[in-house]
Biopython code that builds the backbone (N, CA, C, O; Angstrom):
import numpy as np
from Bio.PDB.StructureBuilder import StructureBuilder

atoms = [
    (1, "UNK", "N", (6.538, -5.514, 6.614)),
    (1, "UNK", "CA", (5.386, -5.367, 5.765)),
    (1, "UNK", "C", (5.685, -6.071, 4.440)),
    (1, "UNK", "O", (6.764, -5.961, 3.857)),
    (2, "UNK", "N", (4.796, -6.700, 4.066)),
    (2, "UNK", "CA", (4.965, -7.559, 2.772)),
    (2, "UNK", "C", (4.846, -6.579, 1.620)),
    (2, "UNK", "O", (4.031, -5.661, 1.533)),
    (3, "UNK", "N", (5.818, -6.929, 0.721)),
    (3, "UNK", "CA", (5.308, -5.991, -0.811)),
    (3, "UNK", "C", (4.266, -6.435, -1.556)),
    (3, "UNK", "O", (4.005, -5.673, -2.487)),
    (4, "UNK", "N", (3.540, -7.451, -1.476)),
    (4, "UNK", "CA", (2.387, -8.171, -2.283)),
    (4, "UNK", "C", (1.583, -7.138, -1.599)),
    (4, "UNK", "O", (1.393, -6.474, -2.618)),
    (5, "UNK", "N", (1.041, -6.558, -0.801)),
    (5, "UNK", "CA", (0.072, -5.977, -0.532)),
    (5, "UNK", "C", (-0.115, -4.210, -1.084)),
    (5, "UNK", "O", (-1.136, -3.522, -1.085)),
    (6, "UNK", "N", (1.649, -3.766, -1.629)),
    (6, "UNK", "CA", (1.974, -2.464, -2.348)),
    (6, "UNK", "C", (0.730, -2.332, -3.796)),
    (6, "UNK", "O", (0.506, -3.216, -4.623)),
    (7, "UNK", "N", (0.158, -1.102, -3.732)),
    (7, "UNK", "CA", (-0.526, -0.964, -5.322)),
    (7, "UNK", "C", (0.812, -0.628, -6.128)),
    (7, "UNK", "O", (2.010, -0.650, -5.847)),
    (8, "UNK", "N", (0.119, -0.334, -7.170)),
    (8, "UNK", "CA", (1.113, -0.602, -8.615)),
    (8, "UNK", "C", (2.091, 0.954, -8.489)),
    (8, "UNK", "O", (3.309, 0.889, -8.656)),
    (9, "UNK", "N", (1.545, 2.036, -8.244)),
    (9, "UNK", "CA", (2.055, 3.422, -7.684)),
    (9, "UNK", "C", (2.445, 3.124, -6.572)),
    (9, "UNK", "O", (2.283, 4.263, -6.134)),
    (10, "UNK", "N", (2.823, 2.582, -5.718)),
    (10, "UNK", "CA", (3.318, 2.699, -4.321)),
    (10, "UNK", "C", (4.790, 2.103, -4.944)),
    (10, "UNK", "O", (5.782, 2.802, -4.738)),
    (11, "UNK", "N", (4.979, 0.666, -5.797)),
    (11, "UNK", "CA", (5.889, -0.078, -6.237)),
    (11, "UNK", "C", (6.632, 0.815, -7.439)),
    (11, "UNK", "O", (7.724, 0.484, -7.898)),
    (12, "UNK", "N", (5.758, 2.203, -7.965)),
    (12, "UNK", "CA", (6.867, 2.689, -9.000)),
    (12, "UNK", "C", (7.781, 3.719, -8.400)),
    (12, "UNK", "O", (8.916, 3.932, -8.824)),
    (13, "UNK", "N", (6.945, 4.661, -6.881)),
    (13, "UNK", "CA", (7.914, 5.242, -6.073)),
    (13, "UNK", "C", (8.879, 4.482, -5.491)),
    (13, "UNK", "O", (10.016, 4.942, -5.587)),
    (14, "UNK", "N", (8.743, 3.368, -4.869)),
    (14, "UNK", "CA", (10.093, 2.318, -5.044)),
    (14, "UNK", "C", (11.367, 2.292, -5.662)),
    (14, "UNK", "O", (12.527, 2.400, -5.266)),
    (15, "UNK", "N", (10.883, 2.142, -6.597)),
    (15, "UNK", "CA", (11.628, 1.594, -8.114)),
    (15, "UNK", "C", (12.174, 2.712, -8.417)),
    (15, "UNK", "O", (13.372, 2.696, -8.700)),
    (16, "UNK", "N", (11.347, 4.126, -8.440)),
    (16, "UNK", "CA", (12.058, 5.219, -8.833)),
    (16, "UNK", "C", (13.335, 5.758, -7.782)),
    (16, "UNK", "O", (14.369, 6.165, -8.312)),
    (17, "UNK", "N", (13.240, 5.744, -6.575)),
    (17, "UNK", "CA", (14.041, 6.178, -5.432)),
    (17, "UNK", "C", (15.203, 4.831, -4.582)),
    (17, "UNK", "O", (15.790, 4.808, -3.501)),
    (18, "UNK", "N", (15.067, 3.573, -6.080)),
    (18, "UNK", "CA", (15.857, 2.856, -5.591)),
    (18, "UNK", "C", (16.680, 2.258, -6.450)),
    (18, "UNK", "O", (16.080, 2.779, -7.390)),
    (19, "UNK", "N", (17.815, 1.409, -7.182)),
    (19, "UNK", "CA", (17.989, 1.303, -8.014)),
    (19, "UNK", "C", (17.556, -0.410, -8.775)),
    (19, "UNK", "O", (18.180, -1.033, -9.634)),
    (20, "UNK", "N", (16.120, -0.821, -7.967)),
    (20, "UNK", "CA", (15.590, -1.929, -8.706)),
    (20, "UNK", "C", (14.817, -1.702, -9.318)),
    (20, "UNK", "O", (14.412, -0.545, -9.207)),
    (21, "UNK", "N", (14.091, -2.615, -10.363)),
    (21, "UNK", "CA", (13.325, -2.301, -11.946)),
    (21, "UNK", "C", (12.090, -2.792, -10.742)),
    (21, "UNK", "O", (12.132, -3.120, -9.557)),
    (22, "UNK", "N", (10.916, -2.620, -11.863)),
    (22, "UNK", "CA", (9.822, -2.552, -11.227)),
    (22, "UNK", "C", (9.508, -4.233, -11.396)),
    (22, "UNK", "O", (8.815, -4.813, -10.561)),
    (23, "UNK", "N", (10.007, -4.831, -12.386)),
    (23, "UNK", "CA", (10.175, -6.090, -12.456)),
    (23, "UNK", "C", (10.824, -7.167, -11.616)),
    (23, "UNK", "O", (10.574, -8.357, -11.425)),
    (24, "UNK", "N", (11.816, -6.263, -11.150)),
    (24, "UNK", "CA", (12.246, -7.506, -10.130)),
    (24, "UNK", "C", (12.280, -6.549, -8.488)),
    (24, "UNK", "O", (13.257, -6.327, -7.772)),
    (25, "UNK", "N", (11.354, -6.287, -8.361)),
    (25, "UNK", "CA", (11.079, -5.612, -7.347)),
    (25, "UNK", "C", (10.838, -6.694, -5.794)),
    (25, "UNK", "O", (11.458, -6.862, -4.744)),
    (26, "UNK", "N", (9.635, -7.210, -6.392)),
    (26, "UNK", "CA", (9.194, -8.276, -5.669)),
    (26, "UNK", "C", (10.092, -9.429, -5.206)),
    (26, "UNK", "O", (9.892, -9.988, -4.128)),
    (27, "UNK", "N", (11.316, -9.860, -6.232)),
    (27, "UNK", "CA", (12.092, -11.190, -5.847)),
    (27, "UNK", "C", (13.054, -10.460, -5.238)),
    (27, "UNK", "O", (13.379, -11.166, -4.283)),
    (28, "UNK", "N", (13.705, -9.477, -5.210)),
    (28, "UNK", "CA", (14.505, -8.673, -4.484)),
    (28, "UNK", "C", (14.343, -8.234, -3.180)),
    (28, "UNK", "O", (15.152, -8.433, -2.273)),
    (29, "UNK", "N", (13.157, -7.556, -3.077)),
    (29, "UNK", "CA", (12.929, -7.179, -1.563)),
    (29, "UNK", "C", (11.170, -8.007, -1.234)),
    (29, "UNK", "O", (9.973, -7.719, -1.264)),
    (30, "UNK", "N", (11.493, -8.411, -1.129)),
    (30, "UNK", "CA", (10.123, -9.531, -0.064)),
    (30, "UNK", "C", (9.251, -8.905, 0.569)),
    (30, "UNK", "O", (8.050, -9.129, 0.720)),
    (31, "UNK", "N", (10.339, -7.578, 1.179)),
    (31, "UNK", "CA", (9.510, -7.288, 2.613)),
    (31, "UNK", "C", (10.143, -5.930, 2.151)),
    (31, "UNK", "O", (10.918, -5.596, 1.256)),
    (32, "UNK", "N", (9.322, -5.157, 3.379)),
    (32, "UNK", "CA", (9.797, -3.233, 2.944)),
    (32, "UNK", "C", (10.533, -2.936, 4.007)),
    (32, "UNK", "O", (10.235, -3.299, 5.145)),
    (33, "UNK", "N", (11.271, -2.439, 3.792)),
    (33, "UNK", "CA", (11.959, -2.204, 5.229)),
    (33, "UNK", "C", (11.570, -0.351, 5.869)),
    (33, "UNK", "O", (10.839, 0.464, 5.308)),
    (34, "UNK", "N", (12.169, -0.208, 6.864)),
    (34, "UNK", "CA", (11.269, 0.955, 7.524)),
    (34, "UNK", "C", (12.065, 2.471, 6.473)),
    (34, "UNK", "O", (11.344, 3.422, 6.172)),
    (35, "UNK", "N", (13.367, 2.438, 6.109)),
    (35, "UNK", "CA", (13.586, 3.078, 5.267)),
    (35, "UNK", "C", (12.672, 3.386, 4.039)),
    (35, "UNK", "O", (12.077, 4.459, 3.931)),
    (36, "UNK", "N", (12.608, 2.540, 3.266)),
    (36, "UNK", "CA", (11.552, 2.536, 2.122)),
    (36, "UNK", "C", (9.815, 2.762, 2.458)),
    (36, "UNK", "O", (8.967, 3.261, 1.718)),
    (37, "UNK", "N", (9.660, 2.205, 3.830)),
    (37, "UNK", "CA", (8.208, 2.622, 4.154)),
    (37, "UNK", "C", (8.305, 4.558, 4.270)),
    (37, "UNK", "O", (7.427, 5.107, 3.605)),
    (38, "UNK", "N", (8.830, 5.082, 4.685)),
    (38, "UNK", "CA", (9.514, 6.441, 4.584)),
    (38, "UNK", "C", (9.613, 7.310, 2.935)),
    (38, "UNK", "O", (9.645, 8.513, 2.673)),
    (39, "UNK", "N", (9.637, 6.264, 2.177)),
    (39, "UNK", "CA", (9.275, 6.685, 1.089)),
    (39, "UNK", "C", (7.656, 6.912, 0.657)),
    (39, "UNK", "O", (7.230, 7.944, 0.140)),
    (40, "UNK", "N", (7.073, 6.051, 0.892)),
    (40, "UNK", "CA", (5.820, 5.480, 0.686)),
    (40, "UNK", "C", (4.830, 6.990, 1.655)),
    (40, "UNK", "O", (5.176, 7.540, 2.700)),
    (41, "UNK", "N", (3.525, 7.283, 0.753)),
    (41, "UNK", "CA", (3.181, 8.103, 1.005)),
    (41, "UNK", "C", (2.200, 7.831, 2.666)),
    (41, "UNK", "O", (2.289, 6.624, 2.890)),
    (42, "UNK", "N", (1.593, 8.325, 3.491)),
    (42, "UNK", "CA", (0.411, 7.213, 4.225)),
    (42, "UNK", "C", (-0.854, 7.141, 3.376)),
    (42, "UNK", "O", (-1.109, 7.863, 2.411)),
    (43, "UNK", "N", (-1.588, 6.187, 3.865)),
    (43, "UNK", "CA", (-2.689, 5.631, 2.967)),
    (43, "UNK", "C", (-3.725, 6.252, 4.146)),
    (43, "UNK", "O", (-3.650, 6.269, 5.375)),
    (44, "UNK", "N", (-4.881, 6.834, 3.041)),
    (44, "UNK", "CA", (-6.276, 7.141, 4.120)),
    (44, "UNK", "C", (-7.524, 5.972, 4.534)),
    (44, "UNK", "O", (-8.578, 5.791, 3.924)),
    (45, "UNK", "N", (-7.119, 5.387, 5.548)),
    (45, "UNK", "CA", (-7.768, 3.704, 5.770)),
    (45, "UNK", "C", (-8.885, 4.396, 6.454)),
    (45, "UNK", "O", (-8.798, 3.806, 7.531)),
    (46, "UNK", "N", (-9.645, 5.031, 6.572)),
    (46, "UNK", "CA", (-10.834, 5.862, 6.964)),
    (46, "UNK", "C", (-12.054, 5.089, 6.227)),
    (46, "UNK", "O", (-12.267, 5.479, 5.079)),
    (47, "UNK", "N", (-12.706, 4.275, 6.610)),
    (47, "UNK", "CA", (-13.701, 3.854, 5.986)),
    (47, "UNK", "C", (-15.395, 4.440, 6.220)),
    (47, "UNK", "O", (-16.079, 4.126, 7.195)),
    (48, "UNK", "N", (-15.754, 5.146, 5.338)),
    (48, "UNK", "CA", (-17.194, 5.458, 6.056)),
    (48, "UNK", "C", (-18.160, 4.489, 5.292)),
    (48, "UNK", "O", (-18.190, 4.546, 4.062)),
    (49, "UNK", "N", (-19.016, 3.529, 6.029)),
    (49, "UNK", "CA", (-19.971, 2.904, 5.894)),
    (49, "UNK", "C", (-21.456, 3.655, 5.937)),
    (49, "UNK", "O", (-21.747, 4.363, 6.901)),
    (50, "UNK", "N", (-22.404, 3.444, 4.792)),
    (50, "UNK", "CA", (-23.847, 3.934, 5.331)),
    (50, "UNK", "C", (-24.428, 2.674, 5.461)),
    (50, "UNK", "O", (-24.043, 1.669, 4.864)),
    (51, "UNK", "N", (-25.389, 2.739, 6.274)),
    (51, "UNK", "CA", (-26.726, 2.052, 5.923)),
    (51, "UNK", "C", (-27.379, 1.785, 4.936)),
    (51, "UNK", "O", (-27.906, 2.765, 4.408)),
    (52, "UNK", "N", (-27.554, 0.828, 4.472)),
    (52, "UNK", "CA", (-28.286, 0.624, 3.072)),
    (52, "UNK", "C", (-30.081, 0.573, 2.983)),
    (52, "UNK", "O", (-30.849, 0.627, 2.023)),
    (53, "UNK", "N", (-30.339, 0.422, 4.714)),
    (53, "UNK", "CA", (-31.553, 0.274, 5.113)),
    (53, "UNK", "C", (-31.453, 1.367, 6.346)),
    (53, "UNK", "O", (-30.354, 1.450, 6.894)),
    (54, "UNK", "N", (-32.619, 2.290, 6.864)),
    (54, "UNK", "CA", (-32.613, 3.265, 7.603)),
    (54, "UNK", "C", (-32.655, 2.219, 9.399)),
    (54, "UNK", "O", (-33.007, 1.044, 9.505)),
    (55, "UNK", "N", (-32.364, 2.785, 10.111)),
    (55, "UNK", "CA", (-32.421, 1.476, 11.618)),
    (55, "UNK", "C", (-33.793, 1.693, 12.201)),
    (55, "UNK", "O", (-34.222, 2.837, 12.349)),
    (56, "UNK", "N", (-34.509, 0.608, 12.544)),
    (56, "UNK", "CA", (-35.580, 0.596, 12.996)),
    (56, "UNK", "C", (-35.598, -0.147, 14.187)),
    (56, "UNK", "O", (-35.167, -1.299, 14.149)),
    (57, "UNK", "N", (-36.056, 0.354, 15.313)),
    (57, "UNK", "CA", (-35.753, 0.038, 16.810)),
    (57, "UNK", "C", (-37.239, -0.695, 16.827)),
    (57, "UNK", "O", (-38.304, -0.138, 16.562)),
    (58, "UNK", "N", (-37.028, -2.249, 17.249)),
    (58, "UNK", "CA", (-38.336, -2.709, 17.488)),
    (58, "UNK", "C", (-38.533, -2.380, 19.085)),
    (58, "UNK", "O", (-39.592, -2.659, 19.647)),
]
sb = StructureBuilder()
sb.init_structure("model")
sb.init_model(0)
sb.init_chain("A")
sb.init_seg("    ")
for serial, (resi, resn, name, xyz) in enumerate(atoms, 1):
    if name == "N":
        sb.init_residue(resn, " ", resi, " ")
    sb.init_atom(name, np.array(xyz, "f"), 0.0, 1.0, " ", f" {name:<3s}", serial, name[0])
structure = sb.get_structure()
C-alpha cells in the first residue's frame, strides 16, 4: 500500500508508534508494510449515494 494515499492522522499514528518524524516519513517508507497497516485504524469505505432526482420508469 502506498503512503501517498495515508490522511494526515493516519501518518501521525505512524510517526508516533515508530521512530520516524512526520517529515521524513514519506522518503523513508514508500510503502506500509503489513506491520504498520496493524497500526492504522480500518477506514469506513461505505458509501451511501441518494438520488438527486426521484426514478421515473417510462
Amino acid at each position: 500500500m502506498p503512503i501517498e494515499i495515508l490522511t494526515k492522522e493516519e501518518l501521525e499514528i505512524i510517526s508516533a508508534n515508530t521512530n520516524i518524524e512526520m517529515k521524513d516519513i514519506k522518503q523513508k517508507q514508500p510503502f506500509i508494510s503489513e506491520e504498520l497497516r496493524t497500526l492504522l485504524p480500518l477506514r469506513d469505505t461505505d458509501k451511501i449515494s441518494e438520488a438527486k432526482q426521484p426514478y421515473q420508469r417510462n
